[in-house]
C-alpha positions in Angstrom: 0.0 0.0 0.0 0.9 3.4 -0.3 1.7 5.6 2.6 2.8 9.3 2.6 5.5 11.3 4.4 3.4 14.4 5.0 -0.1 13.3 4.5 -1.6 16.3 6.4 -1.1 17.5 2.4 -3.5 15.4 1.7 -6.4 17.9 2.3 -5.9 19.6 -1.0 -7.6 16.6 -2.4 -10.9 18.1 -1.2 -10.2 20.5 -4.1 -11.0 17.8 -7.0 -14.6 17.0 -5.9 -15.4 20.6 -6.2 -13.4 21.9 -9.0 -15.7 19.3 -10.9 -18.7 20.1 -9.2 -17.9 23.2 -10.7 -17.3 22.1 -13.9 -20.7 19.9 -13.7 -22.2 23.0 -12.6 -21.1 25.5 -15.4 -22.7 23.0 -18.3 -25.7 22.8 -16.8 -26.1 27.0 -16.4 -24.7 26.9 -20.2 -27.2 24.3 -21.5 -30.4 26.3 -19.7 -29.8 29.3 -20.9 -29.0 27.9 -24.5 -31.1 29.3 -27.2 -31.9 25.9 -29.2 -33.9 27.7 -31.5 -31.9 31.1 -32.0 -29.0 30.6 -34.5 -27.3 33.7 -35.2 -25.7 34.1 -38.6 -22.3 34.2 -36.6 -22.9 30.7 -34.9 -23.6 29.3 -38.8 -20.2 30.3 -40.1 -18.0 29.9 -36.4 -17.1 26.3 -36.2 -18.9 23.7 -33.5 -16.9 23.2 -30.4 -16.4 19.7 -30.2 -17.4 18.9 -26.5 -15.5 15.7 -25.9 -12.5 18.1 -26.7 -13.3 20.4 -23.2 -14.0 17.0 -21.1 -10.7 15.9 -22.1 -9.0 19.1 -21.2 -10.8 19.9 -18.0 -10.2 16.0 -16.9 -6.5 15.6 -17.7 -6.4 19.1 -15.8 -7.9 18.1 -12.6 -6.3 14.5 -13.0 -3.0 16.2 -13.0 -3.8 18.3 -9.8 -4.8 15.1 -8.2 -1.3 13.8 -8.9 0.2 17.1 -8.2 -1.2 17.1 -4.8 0.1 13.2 -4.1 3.5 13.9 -5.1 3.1 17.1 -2.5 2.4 14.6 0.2 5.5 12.6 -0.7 4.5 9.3 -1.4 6.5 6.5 -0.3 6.1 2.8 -1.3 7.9 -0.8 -2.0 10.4 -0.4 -4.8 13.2 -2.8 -5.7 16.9 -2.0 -4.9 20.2 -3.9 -5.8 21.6 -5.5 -3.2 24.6 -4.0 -2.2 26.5 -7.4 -0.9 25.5 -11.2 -0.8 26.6 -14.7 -1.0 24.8 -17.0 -3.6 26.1 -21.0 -3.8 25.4 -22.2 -7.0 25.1 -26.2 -6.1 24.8 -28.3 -9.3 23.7 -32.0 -9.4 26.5 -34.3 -10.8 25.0 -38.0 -10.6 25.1 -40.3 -12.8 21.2 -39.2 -14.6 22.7 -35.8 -15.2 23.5 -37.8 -18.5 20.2 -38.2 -20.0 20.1 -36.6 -23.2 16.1 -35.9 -22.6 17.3 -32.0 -22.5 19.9 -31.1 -25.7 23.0 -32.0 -26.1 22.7 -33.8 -22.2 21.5 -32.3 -19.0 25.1 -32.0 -17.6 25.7 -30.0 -20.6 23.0 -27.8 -20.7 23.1 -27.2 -16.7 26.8 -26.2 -16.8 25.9 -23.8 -19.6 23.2 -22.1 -17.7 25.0 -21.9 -14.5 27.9 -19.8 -16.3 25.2 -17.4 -17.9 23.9 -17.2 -14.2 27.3 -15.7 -13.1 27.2 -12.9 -15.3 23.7 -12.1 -14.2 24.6 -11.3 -10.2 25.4 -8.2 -8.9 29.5 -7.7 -8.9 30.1 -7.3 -5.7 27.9 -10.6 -4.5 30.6 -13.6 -3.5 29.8 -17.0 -5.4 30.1 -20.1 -4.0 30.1 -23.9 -6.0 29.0 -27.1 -4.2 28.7 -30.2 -5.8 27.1 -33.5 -5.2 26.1 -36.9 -6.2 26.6 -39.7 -3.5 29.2 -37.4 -1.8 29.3 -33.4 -1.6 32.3 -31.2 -2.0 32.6 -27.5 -1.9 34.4 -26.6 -4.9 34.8 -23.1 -5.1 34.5 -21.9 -1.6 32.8 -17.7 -1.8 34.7 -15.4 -4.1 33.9 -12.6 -6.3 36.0 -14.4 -9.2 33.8 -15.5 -11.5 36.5 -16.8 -13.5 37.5 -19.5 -11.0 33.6 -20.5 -10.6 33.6 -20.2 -14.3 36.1 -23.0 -14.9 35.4 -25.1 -11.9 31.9 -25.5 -13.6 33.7 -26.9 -16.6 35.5 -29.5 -15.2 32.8 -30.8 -12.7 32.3 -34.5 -13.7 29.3 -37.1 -13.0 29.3 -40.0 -10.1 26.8 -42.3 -9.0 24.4 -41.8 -6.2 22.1 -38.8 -5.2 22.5 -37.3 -1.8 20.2 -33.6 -1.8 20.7 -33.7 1.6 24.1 -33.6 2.1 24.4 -30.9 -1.0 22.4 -28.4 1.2 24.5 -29.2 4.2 27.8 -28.5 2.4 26.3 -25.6 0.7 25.7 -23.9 4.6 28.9 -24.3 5.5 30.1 -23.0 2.3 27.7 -19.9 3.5 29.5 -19.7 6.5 32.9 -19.1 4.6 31.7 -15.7 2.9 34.0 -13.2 4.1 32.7 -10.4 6.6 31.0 -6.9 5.9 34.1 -4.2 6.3 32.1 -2.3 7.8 29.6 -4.5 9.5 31.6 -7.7 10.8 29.3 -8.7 13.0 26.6 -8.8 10.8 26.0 -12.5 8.1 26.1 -11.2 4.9 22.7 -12.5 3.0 22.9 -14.8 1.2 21.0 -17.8 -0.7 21.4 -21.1 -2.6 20.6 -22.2 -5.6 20.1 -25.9 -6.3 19.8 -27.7 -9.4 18.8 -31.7 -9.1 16.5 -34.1 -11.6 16.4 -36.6 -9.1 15.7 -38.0 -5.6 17.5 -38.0 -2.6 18.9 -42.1 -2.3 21.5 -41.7 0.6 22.8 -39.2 3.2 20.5 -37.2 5.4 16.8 -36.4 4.4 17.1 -33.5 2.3 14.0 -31.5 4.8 16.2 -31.5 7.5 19.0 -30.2 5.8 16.3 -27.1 4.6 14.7 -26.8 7.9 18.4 -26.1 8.9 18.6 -23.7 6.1 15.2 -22.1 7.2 16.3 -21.6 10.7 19.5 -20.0 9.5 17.7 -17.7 6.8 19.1 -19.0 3.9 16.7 -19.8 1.5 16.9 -22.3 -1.4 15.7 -22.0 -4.9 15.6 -25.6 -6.7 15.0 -26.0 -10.1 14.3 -29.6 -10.5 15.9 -29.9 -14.5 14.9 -32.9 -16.6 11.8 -34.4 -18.4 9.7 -37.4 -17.7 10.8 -39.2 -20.4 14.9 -39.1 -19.4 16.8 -42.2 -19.4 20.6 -43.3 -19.0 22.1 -46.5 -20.7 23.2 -49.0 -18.3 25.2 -52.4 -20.1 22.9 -51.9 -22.8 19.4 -51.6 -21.0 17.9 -47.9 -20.5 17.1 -47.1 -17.2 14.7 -44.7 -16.5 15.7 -41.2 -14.8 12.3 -38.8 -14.7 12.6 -35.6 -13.4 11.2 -35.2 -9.2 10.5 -31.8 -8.6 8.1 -33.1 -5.8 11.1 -33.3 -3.1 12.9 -30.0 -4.5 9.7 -28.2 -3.9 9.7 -29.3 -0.4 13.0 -28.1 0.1 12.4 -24.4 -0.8 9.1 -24.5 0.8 11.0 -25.6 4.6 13.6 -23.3 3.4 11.5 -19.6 2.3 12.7 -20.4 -1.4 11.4 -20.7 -4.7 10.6 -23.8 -6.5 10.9 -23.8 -10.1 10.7 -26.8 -13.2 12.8 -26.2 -16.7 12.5 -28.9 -18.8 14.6 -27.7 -21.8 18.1 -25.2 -22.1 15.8 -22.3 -23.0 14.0 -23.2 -19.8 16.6 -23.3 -17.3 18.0 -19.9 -18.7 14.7 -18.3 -18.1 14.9 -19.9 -14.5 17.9 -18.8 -13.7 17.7 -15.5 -15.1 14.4 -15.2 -12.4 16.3 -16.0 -9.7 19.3 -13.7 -10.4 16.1 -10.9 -10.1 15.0 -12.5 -6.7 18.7 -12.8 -4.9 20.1 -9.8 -6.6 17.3 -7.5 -5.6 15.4 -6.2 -2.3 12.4 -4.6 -1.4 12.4 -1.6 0.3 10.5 1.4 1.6 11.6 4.4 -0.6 10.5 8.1 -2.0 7.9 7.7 -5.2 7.8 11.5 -5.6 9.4 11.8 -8.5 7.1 8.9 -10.1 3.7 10.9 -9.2 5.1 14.6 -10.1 6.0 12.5 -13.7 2.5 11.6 -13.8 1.0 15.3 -13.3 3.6 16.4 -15.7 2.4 13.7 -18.9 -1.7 14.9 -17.9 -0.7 18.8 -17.7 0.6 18.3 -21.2 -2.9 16.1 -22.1 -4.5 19.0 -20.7 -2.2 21.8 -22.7 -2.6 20.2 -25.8 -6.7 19.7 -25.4 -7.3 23.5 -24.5 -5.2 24.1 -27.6 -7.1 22.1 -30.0 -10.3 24.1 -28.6 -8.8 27.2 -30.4 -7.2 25.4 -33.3 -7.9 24.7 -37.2 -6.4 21.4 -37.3 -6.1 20.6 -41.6 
């Protein structure tokens, strides 16, 4: 909702309901004392007045003091901000079903190639953090603001057997606890967030709620995109073995968690996804000034207005 700095100012408001009255008042005196039957020879050659022309003038007019009068009151409301300083960890899925070929050219591929993009889409000074998993979890790339180490360890991150989402989010808190301090606020955590890509199902290590009730209690919210079709499958001594995509766990995790749950079943997808998280992490909502916004608004009607009152007294060709 809106709210106002000064909205005592507010009582010039009380202006609009009478400046129309007015207005209303005025045609009616003009059309009773109208002579419907007395047209002059000088009314026959002036041209007719359209009268949509004066509504539009007097309305953008008083619309424009209306707007006029908020941006006196100073208007405040929710606007979003960069974020000045946070810690994402990027935490990628590297079991064996990351090889289905369900998403072009594989879904290794295709998530290594989104997670790069990603990079380039976070604030600079934000520190980036890269946790793998499969049956194990290993920070990779503990926080930095190098996104050319991230960059390559991405590259060279290579698929094992086993799923274990639980122990991915673990690892990828106490990669959040290596983010270096504020300067001028050491006392303070930095924010931060995680984002997790899987296309499977937690099948050892801890459960993967606990882990994001952890990550819940600690603030650090998880986005998952669960990545991958329904119809994915891996070849195993010649027999495919099914891998469908389970976003039903992932959503649970960044439900416990205060995240985001999103699905990408293609490249172009998971691009989109992460270019909607970048917006969520590397943004904040805050209370700020909207002045400027509603004097803008009074300025574009007083124009509507000017250019309405001149048509009244114009030949357009």
């Amino acid at each position: 909702m809106l709210e106002f700095m000064r909205p005592e100012r507010l009582w010039w408001l009380v202006m609009i309901p009478l400046l129309i009255g007015l207005y209303v008042g005025l045609l009616w005196r003009r059309r009773r004392r109208a002579r419907p039957h007395a047209i002059t020879n000088l009314e026959r050659v002036l041209p007719k007045q359209q009268a949509w022309k004066r509504h539009v003038a007097v309305g953008a007019a008083v619309l424009a003091l209306g707007a006029l009068n908020v941006a006196f009151a100073q208007p405040k409301g929710e606007v979003e901000v960069p974020r000045e300083r946070a810690t994402v960890v990027i935490t990628l899925d590297v079991s064996r079903s990351m090889i289905a070929q369900d998403v072009a050219p594989d879904r290794i591929t295709a998530a290594k190639a989104a997670a790069r993009d990603f990079l380039n889409l976070l604030p600079v000074g934000f520190n980036v953090s890269l946790v793998s998993f499969a049956g194990t979890p290993a920070i990779v790339v503990p926080p930095t603001m190098d996104r050319g180490v991230v960059a390559a360890a991405i590259d060279n991150l290579q698929v094992a057997p086993s799923t274990a989402i639980g122990e991915g989010i673990y690892s990828s808190l106490d990669a959040m606890a290596q983010a270096p301090p504020d300067p001028d606020h050491p006392e303070d955590p930095a924010p931060g967030a995680v984002v997790l890509l899987s296309d499977g199902y937690t099948n050892v290590g801890r459960p993967s709620d606990q882990a994001a009730r952890q990550a819940g209690a600690q603030r650090i919210p998880i986005y998952t995109i669960a990545y991958g079709t329904a119809n994915g499958y891996v070849e195993n001594n010649g027999r495919r073995e099914p891998v469908p995509v389970n976003p039903a766990e992932l959503a649970q995790v960044s439900r416990l968690s205060g995240g985001k749950a999103f699905t990408a079943g293609s490249a172009g997808q998971l691009k989109e996804v992460y270019s909607s998280i970048a917006k969520s992490v590397g943004y904040v909502k805050v209370d700020q000034e909207v002045t400027e916004q509603y004097a803008g608004y009074a300025l574009l009607l007083a124009v509507m207005a000017a250019i309405a009152v001149i048509s009244l007294g114009a030949r357009w060709p």
